[in-house]
N, C-alpha and C positions, 0 to 999 in steps of 0.2 A: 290293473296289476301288471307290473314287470314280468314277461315270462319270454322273453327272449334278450338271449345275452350274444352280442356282437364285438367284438375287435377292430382294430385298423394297421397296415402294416404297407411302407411306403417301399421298402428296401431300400436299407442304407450301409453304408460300408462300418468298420469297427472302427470307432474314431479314437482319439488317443488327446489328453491334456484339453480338458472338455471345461466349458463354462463361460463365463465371463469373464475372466482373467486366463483364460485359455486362447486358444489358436484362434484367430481371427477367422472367421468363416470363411470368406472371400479368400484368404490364402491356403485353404486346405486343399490341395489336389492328391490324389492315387490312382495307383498303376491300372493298366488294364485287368489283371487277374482281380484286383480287392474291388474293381466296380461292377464287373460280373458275379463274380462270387456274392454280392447283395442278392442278384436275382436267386441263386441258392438258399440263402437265406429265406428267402420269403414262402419257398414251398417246406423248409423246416416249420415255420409258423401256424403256416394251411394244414400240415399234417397234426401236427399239436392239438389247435383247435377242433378239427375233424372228431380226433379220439376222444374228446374232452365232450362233445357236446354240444358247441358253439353253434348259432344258428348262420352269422354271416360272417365273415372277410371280406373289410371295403380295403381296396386300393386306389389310390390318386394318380392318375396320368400325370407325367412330369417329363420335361425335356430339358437337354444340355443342360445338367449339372453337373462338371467337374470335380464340384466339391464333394461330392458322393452322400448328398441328404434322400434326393428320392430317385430311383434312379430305376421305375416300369412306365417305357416311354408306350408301352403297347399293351392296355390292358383285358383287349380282350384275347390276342396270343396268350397271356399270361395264366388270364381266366380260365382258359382251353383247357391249358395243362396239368392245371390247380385241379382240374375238374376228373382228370386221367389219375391224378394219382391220392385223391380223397373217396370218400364214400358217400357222404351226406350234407358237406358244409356246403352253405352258399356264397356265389361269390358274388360280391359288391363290386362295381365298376364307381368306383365315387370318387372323383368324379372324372368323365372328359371332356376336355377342353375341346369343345363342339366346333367352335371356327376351324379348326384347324383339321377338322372332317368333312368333307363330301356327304353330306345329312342320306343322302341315294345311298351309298356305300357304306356308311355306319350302319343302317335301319335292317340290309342285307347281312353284314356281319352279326347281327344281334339275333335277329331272327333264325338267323344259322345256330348260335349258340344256343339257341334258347330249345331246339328242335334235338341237339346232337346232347346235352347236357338234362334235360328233362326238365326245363326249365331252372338250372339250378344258378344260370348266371342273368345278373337282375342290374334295371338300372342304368339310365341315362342324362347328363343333365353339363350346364353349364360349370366351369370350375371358373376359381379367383384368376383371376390377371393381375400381374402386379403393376402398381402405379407407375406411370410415366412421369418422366422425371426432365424430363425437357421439351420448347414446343414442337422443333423437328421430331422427336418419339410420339410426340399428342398427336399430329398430326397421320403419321403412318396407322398408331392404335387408336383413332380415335371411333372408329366402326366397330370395335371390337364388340361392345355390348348389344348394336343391333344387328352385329351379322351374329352375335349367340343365339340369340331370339328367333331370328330369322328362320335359322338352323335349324332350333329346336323344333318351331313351329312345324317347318318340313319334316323333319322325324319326326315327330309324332305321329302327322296326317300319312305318314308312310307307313309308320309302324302298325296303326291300331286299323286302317281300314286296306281290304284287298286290291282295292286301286285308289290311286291318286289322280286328281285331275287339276288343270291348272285354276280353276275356279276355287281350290281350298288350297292350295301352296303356290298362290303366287307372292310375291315379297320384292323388297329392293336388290338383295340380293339373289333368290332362288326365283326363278320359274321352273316347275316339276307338273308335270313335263315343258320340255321346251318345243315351241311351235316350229318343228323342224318334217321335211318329206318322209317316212316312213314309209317300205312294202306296198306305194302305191298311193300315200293317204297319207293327211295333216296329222300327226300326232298330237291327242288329244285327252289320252288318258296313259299312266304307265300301271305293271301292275306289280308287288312287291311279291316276290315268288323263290325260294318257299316263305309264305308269313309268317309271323311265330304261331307258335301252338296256343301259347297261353295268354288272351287279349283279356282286357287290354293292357298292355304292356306295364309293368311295374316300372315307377320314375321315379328316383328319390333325385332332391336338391339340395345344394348346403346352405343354411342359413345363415347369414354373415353381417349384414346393414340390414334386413327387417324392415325394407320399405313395402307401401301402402301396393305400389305396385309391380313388388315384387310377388308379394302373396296374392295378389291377382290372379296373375300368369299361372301362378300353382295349383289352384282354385279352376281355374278355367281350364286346365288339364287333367285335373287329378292327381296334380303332384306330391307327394309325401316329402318333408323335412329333417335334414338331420340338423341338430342342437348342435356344435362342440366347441373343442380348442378353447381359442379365448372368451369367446361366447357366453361358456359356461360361468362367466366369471364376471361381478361388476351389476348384477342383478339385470344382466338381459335378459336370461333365459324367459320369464313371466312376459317382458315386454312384446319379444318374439312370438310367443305361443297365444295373446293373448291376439296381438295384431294378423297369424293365420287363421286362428280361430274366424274373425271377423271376417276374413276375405271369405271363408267360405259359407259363413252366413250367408253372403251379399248374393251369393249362387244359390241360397235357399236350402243350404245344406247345414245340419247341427251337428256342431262337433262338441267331442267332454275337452276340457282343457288339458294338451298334450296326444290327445290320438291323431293319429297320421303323422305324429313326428317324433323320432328317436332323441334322445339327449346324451352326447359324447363326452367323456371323463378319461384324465389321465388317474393311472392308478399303481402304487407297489405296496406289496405286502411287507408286514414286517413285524419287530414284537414289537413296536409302540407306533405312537403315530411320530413323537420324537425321533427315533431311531428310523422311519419311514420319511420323512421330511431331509432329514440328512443325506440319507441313502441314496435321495434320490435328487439330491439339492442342484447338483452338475449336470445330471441329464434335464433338469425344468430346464434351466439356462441355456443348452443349447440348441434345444426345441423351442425355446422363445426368440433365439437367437436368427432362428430360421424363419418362424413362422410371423415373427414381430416384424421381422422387413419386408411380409406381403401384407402388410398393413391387417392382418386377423384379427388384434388384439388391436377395437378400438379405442381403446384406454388409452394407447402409448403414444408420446409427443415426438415430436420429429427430433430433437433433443436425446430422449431418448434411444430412438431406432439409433441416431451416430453415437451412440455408446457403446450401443454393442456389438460395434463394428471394431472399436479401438480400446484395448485393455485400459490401456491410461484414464481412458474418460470414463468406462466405469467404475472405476476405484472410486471416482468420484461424484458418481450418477447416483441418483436414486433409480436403484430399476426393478422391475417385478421379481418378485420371491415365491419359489415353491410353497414358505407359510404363509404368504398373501394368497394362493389360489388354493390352500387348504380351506383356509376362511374364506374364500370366497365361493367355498364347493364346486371348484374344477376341478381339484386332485384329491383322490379318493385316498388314504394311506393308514396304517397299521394295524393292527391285528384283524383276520377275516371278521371277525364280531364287530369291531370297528367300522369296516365297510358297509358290512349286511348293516347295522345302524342308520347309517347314511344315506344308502339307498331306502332305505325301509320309508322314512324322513322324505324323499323324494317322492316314491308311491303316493303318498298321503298326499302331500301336495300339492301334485299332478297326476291326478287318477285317470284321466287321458292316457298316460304314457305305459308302453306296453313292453316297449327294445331300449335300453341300453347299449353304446358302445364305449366298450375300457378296454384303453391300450396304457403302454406305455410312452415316456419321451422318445423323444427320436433321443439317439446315441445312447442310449440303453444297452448295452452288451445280449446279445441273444441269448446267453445260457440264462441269464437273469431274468429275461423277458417269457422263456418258456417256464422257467419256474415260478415265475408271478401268472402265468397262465394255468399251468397245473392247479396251483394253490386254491387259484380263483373258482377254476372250475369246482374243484370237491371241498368246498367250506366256504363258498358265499353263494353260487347258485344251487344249490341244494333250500336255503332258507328260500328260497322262491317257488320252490315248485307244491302245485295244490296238495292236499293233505288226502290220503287215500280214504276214498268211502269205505266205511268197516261196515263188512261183512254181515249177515246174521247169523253165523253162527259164530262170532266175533262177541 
């Protein structure tokens, strides 16, 4: 049964002439004040949900963006704060871009949080990279995926046990510890101090390509998955869920189909699904806009991604539609009854699946966004929550 309801919220600036026939991404820039002011933004969202119910807030580490799409290059500062001025929500770290941490220095950050927060901030893992696009760039990134691994592997063996020795974190890139003189003596062991409290360490990963050995690595850590984005669209979800399932057979472990993995949904309320579809027609576009040029949505041809770079060539493109990802059950939209339908449809089947995460598109206006949150919260998660045992004198 679905009985936890999650969010996502990257922090993004208020954007203006939004779509496909709108600003080119690539040329959107703003001022200092409106790229800061996103971070603002984001603890509006955390408080919302807070009040509302919600179980998690994931945010995505992101760097040098100009164009003001996601713009928390630090997310466990962020988390910290999230955490000082909520009461109950959890925040999600989904994801970070692990290469580009010191795995010793993240595994201490997290365990910090994890001690000063009550565990309430969760979650560590590899995020997307976007394609390289030349062989001098192939070349520089082309470590990227085994220094993630790498990385991971050493946080983890940091995070979940009180010492590390170089016999379980050695790698091409890491040795932890490194064979160096220490207080008289080879150092041999390091130890992570203070640990977190709560082992072993909660690790979610986005699922994105659903290879054999990707769900391995998941498997062989205990990692949890999140569904979303484009994902949800095009009839991966089954493919994906069916092929973690398997990896974790292979470790001798039974999973129902869908547990240990959340499934992501764009969503807006509204009186019809018509009138939801429209609504929300500019913001799909420019959340595909963003998210289709880090190759998310494997559907999309190279053809396409240069369309929706250039107004001209989409006027003449065929390119994804808000009513293709309604039919395709990525976006959730019109009336709460509508939705609770939808999900309900989902429950059934993937009885596995336990969390949902529904956001909105990027370039959503926040007033919009927190009242699609309101909404959500008191008349679609209400139809989820168990039915009270009556009483006997009931």
């Amino acid at each position: 049964m679905i009985t936890k309801f999650d969010s996502s919220y990257y922090g993004t600036v208020d954007m203006e002439n939004l779509g496909y026939a709108g600003t080119p991404i690539n040329q959107r820039r703003y001022s200092q004040a409106e790229l800061g002011g996103a971070l603002h933004k984001v603890v509006e969202y955390a408080k919302c949900m807070d009040e509302r119910g919600y179980d998690t807030l994931w945010m995505a580490e992101h760097h040098f963006q100009p164009e003001g799409t996601e713009l928390i290059p630090n997310l466990l500062m962020m988390a910290m704060h999230l955490c000082g001025v909520t009461k109950n929500l959890r925040i999600g770290c989904g994801f970070n871009v692990v290469p580009m941490w010191h795995p010793l220095r993240l595994a201490e950050d997290y365990a910090m949080a994890d001690i000063l927060t009550g565990g309430r901030v969760i979650s560590v893992s590899r995020a997307a990279i976007t394609p390289v696009r030349s062989r001098r760039s192939a070349r520089r990134c082309s470590t990227s995926r085994p220094t993630a691994n790498c990385s991971r592997k050493a946080l983890i063996s940091c995070s979940r046990r009180s010492r590390a020795s170089r016999s379980r974190t050695r790698g091409k890139y890491y040795t932890i510890p490194p064979e160096v003189p220490y207080r008289g003596y080879t150092l041999k062991e390091i130890t992570l101090v203070p640990a977190p409290e709560r082992l072993p360490v909660e690790c979610w990963q986005p699922i994105q390509s659903g290879s054999e050995q990707a769900f391995d690595f998941m498997a062989k850590y205990g990692i949890c998955g999140i569904i979303g984005g484009g994902s949800a669209e095009g009839g991966a979800v089954e493919r994906h869920m069916i092929g973690f399932q398997a990896a974790y057979v292979r470790r001798g472990i039974e999973l129902g189909l869908g547990e240990r993995l959340a499934l992501g949904f764009q969503f807006h309320i509204a009186k019809s699904r018509e009138d939801g579809m429209r609504e929300a027609a500019k913001h799909y576009e420019e959340n595909m806009k963003m998210f289709g040029e880090l190759r998310l949505v494997r559907a999309l041809t190279d053809e396409q991604i240069a369309a929706m770079r250039d107004p001209r060539l989409a006027a003449t493109t065929k390119l994804p539609s808000v009513e293709d990802a309604v039919k395709g059950g990525g976006f959730l939209t019109g009336t709460p009854a509508d939705i609770i339908e939808q999900l309900k449809a989902v429950e059934k089947r993937y009885p596995g699946v336990d969390r949902v995460v529904c956001a909105t598109p990027l370039g959503t206006p926040l007033e919009v966004q927190l009242e699609d949150l309101d909404r959500f919260a008191k008349e679609v998660m209400p139809a989820f929550r168990p039915a009270k045992i009556a009483t006997a004198a009931e």
